[in-house]
OpenMM code with the backbone's topology and positions (N, CA, C; nanometers):
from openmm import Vec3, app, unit

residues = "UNK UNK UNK UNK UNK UNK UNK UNK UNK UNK UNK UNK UNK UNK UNK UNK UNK UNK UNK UNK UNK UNK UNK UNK UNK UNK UNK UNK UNK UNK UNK UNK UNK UNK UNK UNK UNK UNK UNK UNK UNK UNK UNK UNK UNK UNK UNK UNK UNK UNK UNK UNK UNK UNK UNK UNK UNK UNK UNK UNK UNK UNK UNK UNK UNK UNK UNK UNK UNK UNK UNK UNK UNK UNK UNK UNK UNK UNK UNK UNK UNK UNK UNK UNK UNK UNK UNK UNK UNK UNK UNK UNK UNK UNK UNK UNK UNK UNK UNK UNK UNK UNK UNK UNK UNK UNK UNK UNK UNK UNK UNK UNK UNK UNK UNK UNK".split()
positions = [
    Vec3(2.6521, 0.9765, -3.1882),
    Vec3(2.6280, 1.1057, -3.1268),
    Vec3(2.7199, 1.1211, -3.0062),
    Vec3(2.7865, 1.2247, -3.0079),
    Vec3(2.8792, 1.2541, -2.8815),
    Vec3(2.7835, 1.2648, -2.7706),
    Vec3(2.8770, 1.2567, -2.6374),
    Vec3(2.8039, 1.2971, -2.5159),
    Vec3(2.7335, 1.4169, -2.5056),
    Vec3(2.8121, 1.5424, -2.5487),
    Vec3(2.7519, 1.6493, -2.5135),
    Vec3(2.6479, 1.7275, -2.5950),
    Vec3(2.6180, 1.6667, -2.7418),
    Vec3(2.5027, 1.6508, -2.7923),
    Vec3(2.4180, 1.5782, -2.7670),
    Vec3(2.4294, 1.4648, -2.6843),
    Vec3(2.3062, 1.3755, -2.6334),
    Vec3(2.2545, 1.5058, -2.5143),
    Vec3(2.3732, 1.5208, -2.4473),
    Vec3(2.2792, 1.6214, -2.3322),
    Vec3(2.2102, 1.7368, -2.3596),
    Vec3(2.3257, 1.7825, -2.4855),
    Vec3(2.2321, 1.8878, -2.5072),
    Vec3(2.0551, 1.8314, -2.5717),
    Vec3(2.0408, 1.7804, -2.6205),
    Vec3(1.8939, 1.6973, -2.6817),
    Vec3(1.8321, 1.6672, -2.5753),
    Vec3(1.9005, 1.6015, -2.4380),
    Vec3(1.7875, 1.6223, -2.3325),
    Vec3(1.7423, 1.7237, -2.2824),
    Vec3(1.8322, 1.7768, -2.2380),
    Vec3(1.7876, 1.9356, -2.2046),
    Vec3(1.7360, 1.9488, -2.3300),
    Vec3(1.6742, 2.0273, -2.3809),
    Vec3(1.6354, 2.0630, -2.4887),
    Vec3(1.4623, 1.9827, -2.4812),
    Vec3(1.4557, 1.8520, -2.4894),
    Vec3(1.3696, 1.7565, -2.5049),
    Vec3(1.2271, 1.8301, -2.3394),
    Vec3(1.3843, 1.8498, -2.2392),
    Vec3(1.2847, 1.8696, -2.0940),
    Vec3(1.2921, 2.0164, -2.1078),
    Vec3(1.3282, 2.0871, -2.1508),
    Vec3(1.2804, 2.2368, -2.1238),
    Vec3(1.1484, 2.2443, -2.2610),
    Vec3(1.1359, 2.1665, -2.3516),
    Vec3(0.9927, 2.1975, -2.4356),
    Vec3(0.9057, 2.2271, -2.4159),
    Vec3(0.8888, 2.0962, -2.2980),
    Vec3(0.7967, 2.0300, -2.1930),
    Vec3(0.7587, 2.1122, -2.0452),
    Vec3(0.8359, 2.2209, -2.0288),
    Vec3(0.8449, 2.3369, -1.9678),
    Vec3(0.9242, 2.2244, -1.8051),
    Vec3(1.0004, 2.1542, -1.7882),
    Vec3(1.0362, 2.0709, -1.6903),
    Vec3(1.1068, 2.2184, -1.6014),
    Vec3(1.1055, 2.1783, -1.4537),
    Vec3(1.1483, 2.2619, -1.3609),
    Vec3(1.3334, 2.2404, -1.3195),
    Vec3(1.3457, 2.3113, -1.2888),
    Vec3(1.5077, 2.3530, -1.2453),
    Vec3(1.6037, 2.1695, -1.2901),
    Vec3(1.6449, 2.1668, -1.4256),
    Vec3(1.7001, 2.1185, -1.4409),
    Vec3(1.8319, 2.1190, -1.4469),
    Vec3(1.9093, 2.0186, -1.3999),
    Vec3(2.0643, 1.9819, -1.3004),
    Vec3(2.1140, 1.8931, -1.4081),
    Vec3(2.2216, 1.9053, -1.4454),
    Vec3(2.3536, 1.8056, -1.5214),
    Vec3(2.4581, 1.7757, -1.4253),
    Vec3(2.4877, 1.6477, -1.3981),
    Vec3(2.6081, 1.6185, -1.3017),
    Vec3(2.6934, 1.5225, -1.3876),
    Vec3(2.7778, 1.5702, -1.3868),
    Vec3(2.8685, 1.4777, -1.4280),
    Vec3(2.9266, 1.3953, -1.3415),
    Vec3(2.9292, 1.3064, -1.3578),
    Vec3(2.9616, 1.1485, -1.2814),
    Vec3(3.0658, 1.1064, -1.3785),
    Vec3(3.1146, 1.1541, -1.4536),
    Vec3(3.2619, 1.0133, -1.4720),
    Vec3(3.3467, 0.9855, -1.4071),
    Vec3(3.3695, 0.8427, -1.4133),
    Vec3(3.4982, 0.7902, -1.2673),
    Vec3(3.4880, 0.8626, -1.1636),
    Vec3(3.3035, 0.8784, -1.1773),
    Vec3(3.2457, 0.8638, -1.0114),
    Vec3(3.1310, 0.7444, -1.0004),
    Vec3(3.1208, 0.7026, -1.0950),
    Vec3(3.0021, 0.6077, -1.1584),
    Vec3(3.0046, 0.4984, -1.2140),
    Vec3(3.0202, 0.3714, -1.2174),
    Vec3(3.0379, 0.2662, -1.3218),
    Vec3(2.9187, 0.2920, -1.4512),
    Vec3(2.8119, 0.3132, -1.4020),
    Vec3(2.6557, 0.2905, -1.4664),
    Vec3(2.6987, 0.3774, -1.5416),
    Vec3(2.7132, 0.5274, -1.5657),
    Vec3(2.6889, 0.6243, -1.6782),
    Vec3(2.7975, 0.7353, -1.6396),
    Vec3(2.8337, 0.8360, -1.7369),
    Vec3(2.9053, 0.9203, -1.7595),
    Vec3(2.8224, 1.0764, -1.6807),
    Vec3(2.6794, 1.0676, -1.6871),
    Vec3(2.5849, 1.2260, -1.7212),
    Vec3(2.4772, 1.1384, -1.6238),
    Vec3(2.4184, 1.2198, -1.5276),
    Vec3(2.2860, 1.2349, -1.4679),
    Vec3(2.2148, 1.3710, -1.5204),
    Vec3(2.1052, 1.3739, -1.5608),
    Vec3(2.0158, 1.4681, -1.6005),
    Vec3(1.8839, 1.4688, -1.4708),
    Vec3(1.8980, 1.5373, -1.4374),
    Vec3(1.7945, 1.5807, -1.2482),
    Vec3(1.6949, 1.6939, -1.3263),
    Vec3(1.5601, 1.6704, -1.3357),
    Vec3(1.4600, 1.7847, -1.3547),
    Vec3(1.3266, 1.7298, -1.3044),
    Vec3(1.2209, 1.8336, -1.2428),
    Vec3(1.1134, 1.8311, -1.1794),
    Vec3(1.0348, 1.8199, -1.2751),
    Vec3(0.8701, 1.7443, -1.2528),
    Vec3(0.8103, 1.7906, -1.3031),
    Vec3(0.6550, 1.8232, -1.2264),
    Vec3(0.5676, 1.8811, -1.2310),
    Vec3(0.4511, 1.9298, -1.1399),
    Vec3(0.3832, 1.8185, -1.0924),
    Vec3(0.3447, 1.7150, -1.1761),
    Vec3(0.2605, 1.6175, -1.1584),
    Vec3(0.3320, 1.4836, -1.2346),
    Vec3(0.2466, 1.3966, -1.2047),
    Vec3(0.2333, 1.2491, -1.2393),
    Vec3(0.2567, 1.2218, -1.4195),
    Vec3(0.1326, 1.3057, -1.4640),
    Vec3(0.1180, 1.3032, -1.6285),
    Vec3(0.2522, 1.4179, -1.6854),
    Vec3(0.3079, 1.5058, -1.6163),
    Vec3(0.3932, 1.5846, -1.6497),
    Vec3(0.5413, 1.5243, -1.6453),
    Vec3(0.5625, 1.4711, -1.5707),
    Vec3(0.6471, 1.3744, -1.5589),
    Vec3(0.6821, 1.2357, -1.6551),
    Vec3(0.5718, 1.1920, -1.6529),
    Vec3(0.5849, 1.0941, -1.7754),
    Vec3(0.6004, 1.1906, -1.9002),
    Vec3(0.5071, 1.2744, -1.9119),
    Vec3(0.5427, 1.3239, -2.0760),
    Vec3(0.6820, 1.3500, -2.0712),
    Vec3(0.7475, 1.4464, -1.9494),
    Vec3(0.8846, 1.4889, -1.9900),
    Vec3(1.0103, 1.3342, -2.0623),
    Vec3(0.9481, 1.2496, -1.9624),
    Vec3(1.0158, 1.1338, -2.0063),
    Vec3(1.0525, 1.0383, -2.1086),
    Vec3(0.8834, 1.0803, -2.1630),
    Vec3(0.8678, 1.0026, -2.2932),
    Vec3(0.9319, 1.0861, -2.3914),
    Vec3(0.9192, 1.2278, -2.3742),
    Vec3(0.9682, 1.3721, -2.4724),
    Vec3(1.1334, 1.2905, -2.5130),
    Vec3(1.2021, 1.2401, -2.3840),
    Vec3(1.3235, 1.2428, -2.4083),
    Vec3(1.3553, 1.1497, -2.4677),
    Vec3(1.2484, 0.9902, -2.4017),
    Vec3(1.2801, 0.8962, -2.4917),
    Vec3(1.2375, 0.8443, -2.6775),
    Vec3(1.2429, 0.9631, -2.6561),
    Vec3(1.1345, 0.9795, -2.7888),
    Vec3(1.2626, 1.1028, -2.8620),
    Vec3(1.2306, 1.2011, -2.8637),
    Vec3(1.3604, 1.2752, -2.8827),
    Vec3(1.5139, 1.2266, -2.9415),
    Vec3(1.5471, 1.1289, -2.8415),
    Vec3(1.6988, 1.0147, -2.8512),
    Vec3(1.6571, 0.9216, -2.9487),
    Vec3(1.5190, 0.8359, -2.9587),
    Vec3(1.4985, 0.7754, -3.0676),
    Vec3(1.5436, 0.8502, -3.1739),
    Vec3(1.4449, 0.9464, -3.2109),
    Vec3(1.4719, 1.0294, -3.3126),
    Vec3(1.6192, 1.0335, -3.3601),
    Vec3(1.6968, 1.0202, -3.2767),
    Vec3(1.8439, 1.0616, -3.3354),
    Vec3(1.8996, 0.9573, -3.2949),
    Vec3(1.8476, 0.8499, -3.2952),
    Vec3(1.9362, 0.6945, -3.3234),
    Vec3(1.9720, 0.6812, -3.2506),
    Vec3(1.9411, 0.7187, -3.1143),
    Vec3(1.9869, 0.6447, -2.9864),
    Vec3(1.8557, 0.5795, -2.8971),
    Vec3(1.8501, 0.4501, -2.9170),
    Vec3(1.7318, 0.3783, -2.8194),
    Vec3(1.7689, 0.3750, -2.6691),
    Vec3(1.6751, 0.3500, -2.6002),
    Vec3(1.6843, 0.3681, -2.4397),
    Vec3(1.7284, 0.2262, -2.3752),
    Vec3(1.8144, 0.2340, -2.3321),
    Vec3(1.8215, 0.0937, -2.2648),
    Vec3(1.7394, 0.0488, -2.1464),
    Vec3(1.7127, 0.1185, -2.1341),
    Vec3(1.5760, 0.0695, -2.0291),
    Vec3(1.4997, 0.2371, -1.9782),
    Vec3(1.3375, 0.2178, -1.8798),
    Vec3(1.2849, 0.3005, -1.8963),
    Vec3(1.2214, 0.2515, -1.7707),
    Vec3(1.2054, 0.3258, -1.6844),
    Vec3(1.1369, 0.2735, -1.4563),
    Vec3(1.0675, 0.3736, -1.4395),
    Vec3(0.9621, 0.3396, -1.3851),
    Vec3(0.8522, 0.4447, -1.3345),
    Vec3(0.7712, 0.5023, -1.3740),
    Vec3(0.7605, 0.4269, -1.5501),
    Vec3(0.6660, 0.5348, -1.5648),
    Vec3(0.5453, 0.4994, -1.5894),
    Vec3(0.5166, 0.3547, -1.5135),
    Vec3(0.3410, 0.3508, -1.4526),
    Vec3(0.3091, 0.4235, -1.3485),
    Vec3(0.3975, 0.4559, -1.2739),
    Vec3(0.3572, 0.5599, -1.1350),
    Vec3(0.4099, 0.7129, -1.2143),
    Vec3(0.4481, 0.7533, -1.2293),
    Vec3(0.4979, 0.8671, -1.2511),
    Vec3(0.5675, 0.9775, -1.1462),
    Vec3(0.5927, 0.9347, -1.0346),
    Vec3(0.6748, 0.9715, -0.9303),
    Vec3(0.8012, 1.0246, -0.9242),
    Vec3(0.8699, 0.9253, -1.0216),
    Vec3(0.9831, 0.9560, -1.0415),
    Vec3(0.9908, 0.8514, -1.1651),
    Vec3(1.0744, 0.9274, -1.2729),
    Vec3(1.1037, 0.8146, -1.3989),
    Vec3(1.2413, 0.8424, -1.4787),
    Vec3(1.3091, 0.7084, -1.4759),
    Vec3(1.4116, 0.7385, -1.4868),
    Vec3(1.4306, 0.6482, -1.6190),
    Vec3(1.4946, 0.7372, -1.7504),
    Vec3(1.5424, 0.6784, -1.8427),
    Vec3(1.6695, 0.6970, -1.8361),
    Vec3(1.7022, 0.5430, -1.9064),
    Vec3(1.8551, 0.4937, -1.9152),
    Vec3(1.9145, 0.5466, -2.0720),
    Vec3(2.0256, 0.5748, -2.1055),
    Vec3(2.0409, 0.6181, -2.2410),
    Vec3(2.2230, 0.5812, -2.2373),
    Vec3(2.2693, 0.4816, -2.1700),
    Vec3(2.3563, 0.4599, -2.1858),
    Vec3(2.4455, 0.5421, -2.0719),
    Vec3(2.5401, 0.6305, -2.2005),
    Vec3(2.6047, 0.7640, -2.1304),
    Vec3(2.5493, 0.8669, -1.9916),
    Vec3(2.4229, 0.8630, -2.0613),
    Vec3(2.3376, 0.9966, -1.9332),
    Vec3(2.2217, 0.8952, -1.8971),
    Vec3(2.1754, 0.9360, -1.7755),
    Vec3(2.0597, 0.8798, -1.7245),
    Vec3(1.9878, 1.0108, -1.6795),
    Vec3(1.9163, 0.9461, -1.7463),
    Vec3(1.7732, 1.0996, -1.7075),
    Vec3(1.6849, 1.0651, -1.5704),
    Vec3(1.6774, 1.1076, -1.4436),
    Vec3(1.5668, 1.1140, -1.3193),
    Vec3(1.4531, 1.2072, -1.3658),
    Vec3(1.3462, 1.2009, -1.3709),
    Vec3(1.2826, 1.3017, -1.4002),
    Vec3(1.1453, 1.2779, -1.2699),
    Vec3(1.1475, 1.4145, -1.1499),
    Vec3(1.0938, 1.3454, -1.0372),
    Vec3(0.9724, 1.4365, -1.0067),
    Vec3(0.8612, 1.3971, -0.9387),
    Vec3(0.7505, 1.5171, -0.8670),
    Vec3(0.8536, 1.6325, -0.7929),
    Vec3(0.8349, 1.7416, -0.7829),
    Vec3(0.9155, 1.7757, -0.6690),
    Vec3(0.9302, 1.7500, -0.5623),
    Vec3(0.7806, 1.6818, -0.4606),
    Vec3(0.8335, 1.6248, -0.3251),
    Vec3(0.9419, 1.5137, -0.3464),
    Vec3(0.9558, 1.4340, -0.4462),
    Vec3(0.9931, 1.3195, -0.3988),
    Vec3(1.1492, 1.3513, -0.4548),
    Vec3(1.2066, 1.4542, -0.5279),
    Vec3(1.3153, 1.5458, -0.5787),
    Vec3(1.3570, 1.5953, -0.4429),
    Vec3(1.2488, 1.6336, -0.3522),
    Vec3(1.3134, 1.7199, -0.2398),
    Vec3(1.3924, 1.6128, -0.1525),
    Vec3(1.2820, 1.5079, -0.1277),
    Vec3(1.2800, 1.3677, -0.0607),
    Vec3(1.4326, 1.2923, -0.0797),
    Vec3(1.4123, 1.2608, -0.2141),
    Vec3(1.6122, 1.1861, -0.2226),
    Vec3(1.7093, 1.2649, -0.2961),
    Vec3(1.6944, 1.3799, -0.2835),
    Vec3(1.8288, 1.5029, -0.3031),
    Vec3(1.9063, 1.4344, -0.3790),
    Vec3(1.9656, 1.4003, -0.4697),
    Vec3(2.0426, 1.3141, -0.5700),
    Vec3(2.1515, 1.4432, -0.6212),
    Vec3(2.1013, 1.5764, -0.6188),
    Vec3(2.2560, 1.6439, -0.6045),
    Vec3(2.2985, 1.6648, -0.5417),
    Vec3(2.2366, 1.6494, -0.3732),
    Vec3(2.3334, 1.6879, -0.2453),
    Vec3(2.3956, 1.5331, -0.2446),
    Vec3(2.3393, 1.4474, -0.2793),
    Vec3(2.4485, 1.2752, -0.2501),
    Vec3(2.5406, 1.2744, -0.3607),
    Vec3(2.5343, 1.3603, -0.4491),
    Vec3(2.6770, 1.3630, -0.5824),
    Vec3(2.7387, 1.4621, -0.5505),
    Vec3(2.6873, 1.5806, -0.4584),
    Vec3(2.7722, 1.6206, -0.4134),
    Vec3(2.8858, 1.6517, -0.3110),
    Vec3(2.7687, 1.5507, -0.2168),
    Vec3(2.8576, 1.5015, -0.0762),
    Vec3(2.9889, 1.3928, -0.1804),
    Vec3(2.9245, 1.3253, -0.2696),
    Vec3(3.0554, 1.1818, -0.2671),
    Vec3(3.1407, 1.2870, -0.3074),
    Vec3(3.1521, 1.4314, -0.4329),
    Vec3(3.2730, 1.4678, -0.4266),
    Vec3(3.3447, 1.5778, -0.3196),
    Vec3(3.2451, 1.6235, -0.2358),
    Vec3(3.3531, 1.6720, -0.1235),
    Vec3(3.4008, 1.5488, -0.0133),
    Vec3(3.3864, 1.4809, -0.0119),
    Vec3(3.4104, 1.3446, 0.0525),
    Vec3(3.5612, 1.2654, -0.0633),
    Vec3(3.5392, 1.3109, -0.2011),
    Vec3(3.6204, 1.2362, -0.2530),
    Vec3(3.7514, 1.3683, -0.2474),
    Vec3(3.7172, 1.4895, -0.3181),
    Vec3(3.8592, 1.6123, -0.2459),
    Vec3(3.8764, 1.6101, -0.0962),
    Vec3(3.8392, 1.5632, 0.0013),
    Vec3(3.8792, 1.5772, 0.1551),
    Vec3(3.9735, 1.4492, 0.1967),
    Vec3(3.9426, 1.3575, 0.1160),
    Vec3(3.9958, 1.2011, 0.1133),
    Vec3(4.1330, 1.2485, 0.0326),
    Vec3(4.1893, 1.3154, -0.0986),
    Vec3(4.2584, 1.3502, -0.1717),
    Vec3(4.4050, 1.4481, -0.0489),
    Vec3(4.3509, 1.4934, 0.0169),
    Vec3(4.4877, 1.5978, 0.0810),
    Vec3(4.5307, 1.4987, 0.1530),
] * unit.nanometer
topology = app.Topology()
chain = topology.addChain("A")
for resn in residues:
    res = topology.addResidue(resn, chain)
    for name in ("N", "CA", "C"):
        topology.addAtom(name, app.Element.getBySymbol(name[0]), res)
């Protein structure tokens, strides 16, 4: 499965699940770990895990297993690994709490200001 059909299947997997304002960042050769961050809210604890499981469950489905899977005895924040993309899937306080698109987006105005 290409990259941009895996993302599209997450998205897809977290908007079912009705997940809140979901973010795609691309991170290549900004990242060793993965190519794709997938950033989406979810209301609660149990909403959160489902979105998570939706996805890791979803990627099964289409022959891609998870390489690993964090958080989702607390449900706070849970982050599946899928190789290429890594899915965050967070409460909103704790989304507001470690901003993960203002720090991908500070490294690239930090990486064009470093460039002139």
């Amino acid at each position: 499965m290409q990259i941009d059909e895996l993302k599209e299947l997450v998205v897809d997997a977290l908007d079912d699940l009705k997940a809140k304002d979901i973010v795609t960042i691309n991170v290549r050769g900004k990242s060793d770990m993965t190519d794709v961050m997938v950033i989406a809210s979810g209301t609660s604890s149990r909403q959160v895990k489902g979105l998570a499981e939706n996805v890791r469950m979803r990627a099964k489905e289409s022959g891609i297993e998870a390489l690993g899977v964090e958080g989702d005895d607390v449900g706070e924040w849970v982050l599946v690994d899928l190789g290429d993309i890594v899915v965050h899937v967070m409460q909103e306080p704790v989304r507001r709490f470690y901003q993960l698109e203002r720090l991908w987006s500070v490294t690239e105005e930090k990486q064009a200001g470093e460039q002139k």
